[in-house]
C-alpha positions as CSV (number, residue, x, y, z in Angstrom):
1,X,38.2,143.4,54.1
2,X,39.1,146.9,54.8
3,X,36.4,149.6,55.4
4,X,37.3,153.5,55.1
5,X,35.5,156.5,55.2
6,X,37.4,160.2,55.1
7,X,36.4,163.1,56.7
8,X,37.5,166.9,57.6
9,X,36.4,168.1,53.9
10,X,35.1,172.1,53.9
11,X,35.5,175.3,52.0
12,X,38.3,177.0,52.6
13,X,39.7,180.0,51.1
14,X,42.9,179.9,49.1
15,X,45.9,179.9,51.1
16,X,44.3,178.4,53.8
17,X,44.9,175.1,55.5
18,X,42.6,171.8,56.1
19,X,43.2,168.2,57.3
20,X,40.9,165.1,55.8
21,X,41.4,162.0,57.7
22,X,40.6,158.3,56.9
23,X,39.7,156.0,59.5
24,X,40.0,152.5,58.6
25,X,38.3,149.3,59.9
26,X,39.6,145.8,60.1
27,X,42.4,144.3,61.4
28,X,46.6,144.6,60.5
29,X,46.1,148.4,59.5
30,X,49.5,148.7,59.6
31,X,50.4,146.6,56.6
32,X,48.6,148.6,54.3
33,X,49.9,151.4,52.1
34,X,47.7,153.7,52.3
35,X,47.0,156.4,49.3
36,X,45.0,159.5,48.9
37,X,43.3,160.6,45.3
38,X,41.4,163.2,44.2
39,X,38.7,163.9,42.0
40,X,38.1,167.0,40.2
41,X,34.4,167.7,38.3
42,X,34.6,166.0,34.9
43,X,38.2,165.1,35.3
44,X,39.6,161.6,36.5
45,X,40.8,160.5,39.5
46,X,44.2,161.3,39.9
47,X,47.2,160.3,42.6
48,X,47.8,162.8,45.6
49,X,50.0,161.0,47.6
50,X,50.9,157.8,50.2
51,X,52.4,156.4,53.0
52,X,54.2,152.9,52.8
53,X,53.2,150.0,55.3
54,X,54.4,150.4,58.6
55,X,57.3,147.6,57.4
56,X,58.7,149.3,55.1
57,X,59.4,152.4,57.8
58,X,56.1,154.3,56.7
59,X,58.0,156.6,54.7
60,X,55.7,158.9,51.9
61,X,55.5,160.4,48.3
62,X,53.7,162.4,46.8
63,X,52.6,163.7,43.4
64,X,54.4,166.9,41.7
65,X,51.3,169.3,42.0
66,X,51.4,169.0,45.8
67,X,55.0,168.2,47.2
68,X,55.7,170.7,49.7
69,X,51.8,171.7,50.6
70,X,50.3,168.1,51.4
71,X,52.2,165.6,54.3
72,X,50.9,162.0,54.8
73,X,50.7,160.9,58.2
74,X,48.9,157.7,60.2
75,X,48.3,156.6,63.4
76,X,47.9,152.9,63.5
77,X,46.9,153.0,67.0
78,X,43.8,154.8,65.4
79,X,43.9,153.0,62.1
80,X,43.8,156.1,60.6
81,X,45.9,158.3,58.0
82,X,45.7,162.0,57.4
83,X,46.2,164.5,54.9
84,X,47.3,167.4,56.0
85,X,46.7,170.6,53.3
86,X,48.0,173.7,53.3
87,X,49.0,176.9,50.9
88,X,45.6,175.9,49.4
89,X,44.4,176.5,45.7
90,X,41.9,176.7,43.8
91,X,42.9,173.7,41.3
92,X,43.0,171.8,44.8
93,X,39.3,171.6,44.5
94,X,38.1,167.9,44.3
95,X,36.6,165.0,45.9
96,X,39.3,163.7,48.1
97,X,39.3,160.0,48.2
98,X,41.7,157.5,50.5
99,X,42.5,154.1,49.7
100,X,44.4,150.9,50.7
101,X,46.6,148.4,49.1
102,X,48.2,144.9,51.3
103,X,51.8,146.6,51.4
104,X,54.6,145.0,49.7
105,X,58.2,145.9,49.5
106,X,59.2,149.6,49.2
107,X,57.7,150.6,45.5
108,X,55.4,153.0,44.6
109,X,51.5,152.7,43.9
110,X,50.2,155.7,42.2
111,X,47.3,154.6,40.2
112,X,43.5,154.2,40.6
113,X,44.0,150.1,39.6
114,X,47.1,149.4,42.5
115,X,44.5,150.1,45.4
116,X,42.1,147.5,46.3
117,X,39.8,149.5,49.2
118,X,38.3,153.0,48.9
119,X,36.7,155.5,50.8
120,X,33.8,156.8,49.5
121,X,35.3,160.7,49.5
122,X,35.0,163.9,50.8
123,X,34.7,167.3,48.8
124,X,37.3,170.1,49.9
125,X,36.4,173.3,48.0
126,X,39.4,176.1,47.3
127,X,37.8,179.2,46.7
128,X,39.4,182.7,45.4
């Protein structure tokens, strides 16, 4: 059983920066793939980005809409993983919510149904 909670959401205006982390409780943090969604008003929950288990060389991807402005990081020492936001925008605003999957291999898990834990989120707010 994994336990996560995210923090570090805010208003911030556009252009500006912010960093959400996610610590995580329980044991073997470090074989978990670790995701990040978001969550914008009346919209679904959508893929952001992950790291890979620390097996698989911890390596990241990330969804079109953010490459370049979002990086994926974790410390296992800290069982925790970041997301580290900048060149903000206004479309960024959502609930930001981090999850984990057992990792396996080197694929990718982008959807909602591949992640078996979940944060319970934080809101970032964009504003013009």
């Amino acid at each position: 059983q994994v336990q996560l909670v995210e923090s570090g959401g805010g208003l911030v205006q556009a252009g500006g920066s912010l960093r959400l982390s996610c610590a995580a409780s329980g044991r073997a943090f470090s074989s978990y793939d670790m995701g990040w969604f978001r969550q914008a008003p009346g919209k679904e929950r959508v893929f952001v980005g992950a790291i890979r288990w620390s097996w698989s060389g911890g390596s990241t991807y990330y969804a079109d809409s953010v490459k370049g402005r979002f990086t994926i990081s974790r410390d296992n020492a800290k069982n925790t993983v970041y997301l580290q936001m900048k060149s903000l925008k206004p479309e960024d605003t959502a609930v930001y919510y981090c999850a984990a999957r057992l990792g396996a291999g080197w694929g990718t898990s982008s959807t909602v149904g591949e992640y078996d834990y979940w944060g319970q989120g934080t809101q970032v707010t964009v504003s013009s």
